[in-house]
VEXVEX-483977 format. One line per field, with one value per residue: residue in one letter; residue number from 1; x, y, z of N, C-alpha, C in turn. Coordinates in steps of 0.2 Angstrom, whole numbers, always signed. Layout:
<recs>
resn (A,...) .
resi (NUM,...) .
n_x (X,...) .
n_y (Y,...) .
n_z (Z,...) .
ca_x (X,...) .
ca_y (Y,...) .
ca_z (Z,...) .
c_x (X,...) .
c_y (Y,...) .
c_z (Z,...) .
</recs>
This chain:
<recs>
resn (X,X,X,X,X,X,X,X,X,X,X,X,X,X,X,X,X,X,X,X,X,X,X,X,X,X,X,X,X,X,X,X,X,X,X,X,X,X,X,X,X,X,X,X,X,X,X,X,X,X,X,X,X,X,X,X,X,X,X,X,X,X,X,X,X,X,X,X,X,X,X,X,X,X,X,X,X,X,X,X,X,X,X,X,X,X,X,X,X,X,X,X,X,X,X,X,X,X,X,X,X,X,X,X,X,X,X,X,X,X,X,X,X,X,X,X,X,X,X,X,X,X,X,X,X,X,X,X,X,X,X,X,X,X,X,X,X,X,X,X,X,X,X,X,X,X,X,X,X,X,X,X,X,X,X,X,X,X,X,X,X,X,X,X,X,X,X,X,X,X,X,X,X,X,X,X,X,X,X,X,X,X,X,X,X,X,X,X,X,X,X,X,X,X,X,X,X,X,X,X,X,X,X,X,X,X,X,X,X) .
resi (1,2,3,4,5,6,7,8,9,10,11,12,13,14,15,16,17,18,19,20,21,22,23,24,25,26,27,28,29,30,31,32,33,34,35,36,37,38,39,40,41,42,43,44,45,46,47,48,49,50,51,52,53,54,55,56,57,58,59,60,61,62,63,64,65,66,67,68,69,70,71,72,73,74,75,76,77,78,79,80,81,82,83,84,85,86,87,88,89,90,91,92,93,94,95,96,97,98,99,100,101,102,103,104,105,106,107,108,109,110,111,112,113,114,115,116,117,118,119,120,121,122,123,124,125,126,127,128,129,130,131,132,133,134,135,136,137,138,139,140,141,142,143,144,145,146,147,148,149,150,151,152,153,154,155,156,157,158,159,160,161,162,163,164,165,166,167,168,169,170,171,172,173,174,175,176,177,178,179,180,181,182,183,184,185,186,187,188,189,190,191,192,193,194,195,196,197,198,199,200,201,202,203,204,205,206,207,208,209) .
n_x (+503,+497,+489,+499,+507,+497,+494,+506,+509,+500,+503,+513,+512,+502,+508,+518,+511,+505,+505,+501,+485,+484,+484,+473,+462,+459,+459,+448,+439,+439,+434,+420,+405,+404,+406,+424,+426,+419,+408,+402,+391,+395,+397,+404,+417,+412,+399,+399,+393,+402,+409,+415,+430,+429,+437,+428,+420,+410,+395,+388,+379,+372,+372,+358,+356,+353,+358,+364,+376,+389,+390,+399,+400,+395,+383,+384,+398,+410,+424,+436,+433,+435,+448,+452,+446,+450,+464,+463,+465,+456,+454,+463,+459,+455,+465,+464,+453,+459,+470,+462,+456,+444,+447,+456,+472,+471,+460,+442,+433,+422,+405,+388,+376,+363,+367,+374,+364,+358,+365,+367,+371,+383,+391,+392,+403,+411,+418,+421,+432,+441,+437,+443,+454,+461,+458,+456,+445,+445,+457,+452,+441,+446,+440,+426,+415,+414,+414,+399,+392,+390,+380,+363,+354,+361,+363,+353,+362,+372,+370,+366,+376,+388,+390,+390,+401,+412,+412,+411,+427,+430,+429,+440,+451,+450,+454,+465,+474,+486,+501,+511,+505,+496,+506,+509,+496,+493,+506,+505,+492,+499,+505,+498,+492,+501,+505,+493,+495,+505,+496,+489,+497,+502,+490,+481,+478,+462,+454,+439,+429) .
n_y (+719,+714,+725,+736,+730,+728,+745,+747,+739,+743,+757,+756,+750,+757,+766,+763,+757,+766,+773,+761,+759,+774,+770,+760,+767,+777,+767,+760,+771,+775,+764,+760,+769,+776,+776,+776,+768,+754,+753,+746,+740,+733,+719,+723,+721,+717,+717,+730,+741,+743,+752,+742,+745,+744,+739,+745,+734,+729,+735,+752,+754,+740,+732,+735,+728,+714,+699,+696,+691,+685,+678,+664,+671,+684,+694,+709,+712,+721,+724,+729,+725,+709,+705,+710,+707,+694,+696,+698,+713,+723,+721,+730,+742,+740,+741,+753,+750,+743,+751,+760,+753,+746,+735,+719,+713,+700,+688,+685,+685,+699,+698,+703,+713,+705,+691,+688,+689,+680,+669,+673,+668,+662,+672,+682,+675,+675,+690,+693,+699,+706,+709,+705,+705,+693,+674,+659,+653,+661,+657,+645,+647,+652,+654,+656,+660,+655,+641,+644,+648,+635,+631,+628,+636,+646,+656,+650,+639,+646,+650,+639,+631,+636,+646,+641,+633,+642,+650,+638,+638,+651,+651,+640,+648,+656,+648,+646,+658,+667,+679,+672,+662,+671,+677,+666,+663,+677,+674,+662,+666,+675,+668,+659,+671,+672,+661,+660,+672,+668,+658,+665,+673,+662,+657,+657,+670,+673,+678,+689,+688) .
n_z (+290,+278,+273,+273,+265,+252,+250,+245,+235,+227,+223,+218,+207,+200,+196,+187,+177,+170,+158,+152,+157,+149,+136,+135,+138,+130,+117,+121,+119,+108,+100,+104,+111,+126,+144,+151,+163,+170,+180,+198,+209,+223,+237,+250,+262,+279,+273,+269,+257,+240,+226,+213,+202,+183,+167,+155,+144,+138,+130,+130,+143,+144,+160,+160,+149,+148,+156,+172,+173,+163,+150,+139,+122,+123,+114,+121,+123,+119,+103,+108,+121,+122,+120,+132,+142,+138,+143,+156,+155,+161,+175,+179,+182,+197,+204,+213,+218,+229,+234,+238,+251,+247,+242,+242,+237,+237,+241,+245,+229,+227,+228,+219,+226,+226,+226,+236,+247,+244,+250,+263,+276,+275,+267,+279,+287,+277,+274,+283,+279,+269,+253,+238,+223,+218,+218,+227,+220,+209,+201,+199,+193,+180,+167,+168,+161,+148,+152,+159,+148,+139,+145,+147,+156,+161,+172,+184,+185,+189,+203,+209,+205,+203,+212,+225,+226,+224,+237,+247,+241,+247,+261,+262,+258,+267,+280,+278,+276,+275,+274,+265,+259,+252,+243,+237,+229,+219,+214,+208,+201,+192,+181,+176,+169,+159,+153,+146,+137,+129,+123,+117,+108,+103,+96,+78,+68,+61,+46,+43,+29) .
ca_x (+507,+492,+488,+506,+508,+491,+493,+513,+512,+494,+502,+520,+507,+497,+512,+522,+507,+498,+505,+495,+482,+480,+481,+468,+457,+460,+456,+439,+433,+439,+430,+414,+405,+402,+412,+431,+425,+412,+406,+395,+389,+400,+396,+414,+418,+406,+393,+398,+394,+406,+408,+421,+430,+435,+439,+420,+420,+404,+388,+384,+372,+374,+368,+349,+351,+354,+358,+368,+383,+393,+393,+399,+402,+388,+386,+384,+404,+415,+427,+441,+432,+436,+455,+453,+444,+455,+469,+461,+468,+450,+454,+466,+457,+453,+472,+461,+450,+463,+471,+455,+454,+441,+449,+464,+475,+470,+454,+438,+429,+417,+399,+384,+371,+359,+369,+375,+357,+354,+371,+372,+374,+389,+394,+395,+410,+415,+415,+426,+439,+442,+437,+451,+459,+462,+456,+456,+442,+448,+462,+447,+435,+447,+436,+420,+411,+416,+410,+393,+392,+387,+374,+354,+350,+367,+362,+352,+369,+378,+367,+365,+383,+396,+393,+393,+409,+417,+409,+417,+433,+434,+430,+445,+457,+451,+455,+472,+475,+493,+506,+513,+500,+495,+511,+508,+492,+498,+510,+501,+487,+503,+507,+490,+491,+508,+502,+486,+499,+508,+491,+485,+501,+502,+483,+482,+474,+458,+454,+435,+428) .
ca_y (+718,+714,+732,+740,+727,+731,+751,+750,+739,+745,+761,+757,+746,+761,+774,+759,+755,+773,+772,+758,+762,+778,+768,+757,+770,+778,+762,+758,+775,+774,+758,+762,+775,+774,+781,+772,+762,+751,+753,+741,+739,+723,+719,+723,+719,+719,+718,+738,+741,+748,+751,+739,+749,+740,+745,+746,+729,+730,+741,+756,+751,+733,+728,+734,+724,+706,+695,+698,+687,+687,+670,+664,+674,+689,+700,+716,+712,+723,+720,+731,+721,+704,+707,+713,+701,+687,+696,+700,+719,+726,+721,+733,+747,+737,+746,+759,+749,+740,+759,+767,+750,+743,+727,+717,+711,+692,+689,+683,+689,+704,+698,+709,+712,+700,+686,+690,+690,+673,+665,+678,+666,+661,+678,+682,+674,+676,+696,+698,+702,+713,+704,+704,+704,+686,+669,+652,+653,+665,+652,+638,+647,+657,+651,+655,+662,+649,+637,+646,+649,+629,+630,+629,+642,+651,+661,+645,+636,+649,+652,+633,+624,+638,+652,+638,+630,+648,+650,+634,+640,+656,+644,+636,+655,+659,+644,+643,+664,+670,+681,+668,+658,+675,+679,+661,+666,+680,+670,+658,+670,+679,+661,+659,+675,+670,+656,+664,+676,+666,+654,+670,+675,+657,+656,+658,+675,+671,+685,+689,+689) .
ca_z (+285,+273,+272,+271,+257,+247,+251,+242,+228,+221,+222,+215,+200,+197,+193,+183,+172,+170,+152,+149,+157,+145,+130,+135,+139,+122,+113,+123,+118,+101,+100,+105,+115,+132,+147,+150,+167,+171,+189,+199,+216,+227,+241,+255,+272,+284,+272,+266,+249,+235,+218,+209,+195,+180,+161,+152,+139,+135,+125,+135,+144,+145,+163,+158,+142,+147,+165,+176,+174,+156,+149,+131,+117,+122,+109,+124,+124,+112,+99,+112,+127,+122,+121,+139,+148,+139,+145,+162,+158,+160,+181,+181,+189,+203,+207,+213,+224,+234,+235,+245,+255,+248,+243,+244,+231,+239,+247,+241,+225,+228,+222,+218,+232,+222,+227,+244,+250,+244,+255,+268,+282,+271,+268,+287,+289,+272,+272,+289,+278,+261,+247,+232,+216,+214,+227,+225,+213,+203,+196,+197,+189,+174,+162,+168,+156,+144,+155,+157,+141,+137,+150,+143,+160,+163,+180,+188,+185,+194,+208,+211,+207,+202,+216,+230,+226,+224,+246,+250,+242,+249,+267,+263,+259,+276,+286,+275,+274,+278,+269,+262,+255,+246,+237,+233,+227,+218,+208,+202,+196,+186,+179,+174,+163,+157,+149,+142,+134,+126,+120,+111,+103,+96,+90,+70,+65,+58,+47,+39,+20) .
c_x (+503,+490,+493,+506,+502,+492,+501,+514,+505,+497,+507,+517,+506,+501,+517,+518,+502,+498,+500,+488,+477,+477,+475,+461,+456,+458,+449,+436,+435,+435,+423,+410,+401,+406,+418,+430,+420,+412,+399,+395,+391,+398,+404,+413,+414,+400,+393,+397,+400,+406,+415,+423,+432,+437,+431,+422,+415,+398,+388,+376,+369,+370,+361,+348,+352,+355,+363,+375,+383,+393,+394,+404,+395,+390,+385,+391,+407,+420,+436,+441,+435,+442,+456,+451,+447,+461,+470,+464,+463,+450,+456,+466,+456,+458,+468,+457,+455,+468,+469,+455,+447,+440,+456,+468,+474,+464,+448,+435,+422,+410,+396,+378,+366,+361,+373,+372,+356,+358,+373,+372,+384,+394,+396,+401,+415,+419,+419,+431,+436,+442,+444,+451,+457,+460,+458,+453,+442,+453,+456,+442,+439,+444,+429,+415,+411,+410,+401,+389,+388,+381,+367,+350,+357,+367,+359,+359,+374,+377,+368,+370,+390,+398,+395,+398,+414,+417,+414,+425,+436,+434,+437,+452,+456,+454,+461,+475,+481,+496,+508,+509,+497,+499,+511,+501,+493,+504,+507,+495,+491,+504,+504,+492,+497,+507,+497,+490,+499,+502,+490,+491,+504,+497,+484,+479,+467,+453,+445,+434,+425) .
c_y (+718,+721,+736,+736,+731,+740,+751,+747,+740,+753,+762,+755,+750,+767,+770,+757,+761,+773,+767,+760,+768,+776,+764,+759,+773,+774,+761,+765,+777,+767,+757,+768,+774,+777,+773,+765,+761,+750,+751,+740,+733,+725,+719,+719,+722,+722,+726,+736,+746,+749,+749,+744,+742,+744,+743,+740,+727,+737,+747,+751,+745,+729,+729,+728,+715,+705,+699,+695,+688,+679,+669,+671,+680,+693,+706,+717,+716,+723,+722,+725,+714,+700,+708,+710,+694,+688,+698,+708,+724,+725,+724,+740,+745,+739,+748,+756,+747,+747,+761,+760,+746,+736,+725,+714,+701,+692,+687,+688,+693,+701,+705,+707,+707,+694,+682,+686,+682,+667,+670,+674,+664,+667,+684,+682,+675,+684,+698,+701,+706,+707,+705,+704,+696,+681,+663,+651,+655,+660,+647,+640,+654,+659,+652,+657,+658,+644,+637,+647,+641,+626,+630,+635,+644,+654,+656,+643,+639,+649,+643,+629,+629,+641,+647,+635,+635,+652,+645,+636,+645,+654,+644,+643,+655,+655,+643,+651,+666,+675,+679,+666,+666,+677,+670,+661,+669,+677,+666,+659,+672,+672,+661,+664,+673,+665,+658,+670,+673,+660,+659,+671,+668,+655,+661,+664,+673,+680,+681,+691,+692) .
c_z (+278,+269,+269,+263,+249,+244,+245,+238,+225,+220,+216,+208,+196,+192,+185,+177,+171,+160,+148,+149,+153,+139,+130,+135,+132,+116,+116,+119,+109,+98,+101,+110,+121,+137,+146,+153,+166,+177,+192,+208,+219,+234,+248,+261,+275,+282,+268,+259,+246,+231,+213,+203,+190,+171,+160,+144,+136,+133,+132,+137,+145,+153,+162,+149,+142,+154,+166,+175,+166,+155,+139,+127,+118,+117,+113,+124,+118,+105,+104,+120,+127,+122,+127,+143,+145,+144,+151,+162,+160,+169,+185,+186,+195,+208,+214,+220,+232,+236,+241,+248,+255,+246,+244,+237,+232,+241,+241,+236,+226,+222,+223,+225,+232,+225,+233,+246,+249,+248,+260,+274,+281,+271,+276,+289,+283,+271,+280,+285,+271,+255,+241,+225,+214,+221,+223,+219,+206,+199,+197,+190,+181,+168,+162,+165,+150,+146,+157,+150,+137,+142,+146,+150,+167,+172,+186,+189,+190,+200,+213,+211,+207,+211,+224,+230,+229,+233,+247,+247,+246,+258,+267,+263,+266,+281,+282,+275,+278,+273,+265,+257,+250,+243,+231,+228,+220,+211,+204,+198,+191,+181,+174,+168,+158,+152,+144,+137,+130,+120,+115,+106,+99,+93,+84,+70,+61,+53,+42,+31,+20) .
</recs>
């Protein structure tokens, strides 16, 4: 059923928001130069590698010019980007993965092989299934870059407090994982954005001199 689900509304998403979509790409590539997506090596099920799509919210060229992880206010981030990953629409490609199978619309967050490798007894049982869209973490951690961002050594931090928490979370989907519980999921991520909508459309305009 997980499958049938995944397969019929990433597909029914992708035809209902293609309009978006275009505009979005239209705005990244008026806005800087670089291709549309930004595609990165995740590690899947059973260990397979893939390559996550997403919209491209930073400099060309970006993972050779800074860490790994995005924290703060980087300036590799764009001026189109930072409207996109407030509004999480820059995930939107991920349609695409969950399409071919290579994730789920629930299911643990796909890391980079980098950080696999450092918790793969972890990853073992974590990695029997399709990693996802949205998990537990993903509404704990909506912020995380925020959060990082007030760090003195950003990627130690993550390595050492964030990414372990974000393992036991995804522990806990697995040993709680039904249908159910992801449409719960699911909603409560939609919720989340809902809110953060309406946060931005009441923050003040601050315009520069």
């Amino acid at each position: 059923m997980k499958r049938a689900f995944d397969i019929v509304v990433s597909l029914a998403a992708l035809v209902l928001i293609f309009p978006l979509l275009l505009l979005v790409s239209i705005i990244i590539k008026m806005d800087s130069p670089g291709p549309i997506f930004f595609r990165q090596e995740r590690m899947g099920r059973r260990f397979h590698p893939f390559f996550i799509y997403k919209f491209r919210t930073m400099i060309q060229d970006a993972p050779w010019k800074g860490r790994t992880i995005t924290v703060g206010n980087d300036p590799r981030i764009t001026r189109s980007g930072r409207l996109l990953r407030a509004t999480k629409v820059d995930e939107l490609p991920q349609l695409f993965n969950v399409l071919k199978g290579e994730m789920s619309f629930v299911g643990p967050r796909p890391e980079v092989r980098e950080f696999v490798e450092l918790f793969r007894d972890d990853y073992k049982e974590i990695l029997k299934i399709r990693p996802g869209i949205t998990d537990l973490a993903s509404l704990k951690y909506r912020d995380e870059a925020l959060i990082l961002g007030q760090s003195k050594n950003p990627q130690e931090d993550y390595v050492k407090l964030v990414l372990p928490d974000k393992i036991n979370l995804a522990k806990e989907y697995l040993n709680r994982s039904s249908f159910l519980f992801d449409l719960l999921l699911i909603f409560k991520t939609f919720r989340k954005l809902f809110v953060l909508r309406n946060r931005l459309m009441e923050e003040p305009i601050h315009e520069n001199h």
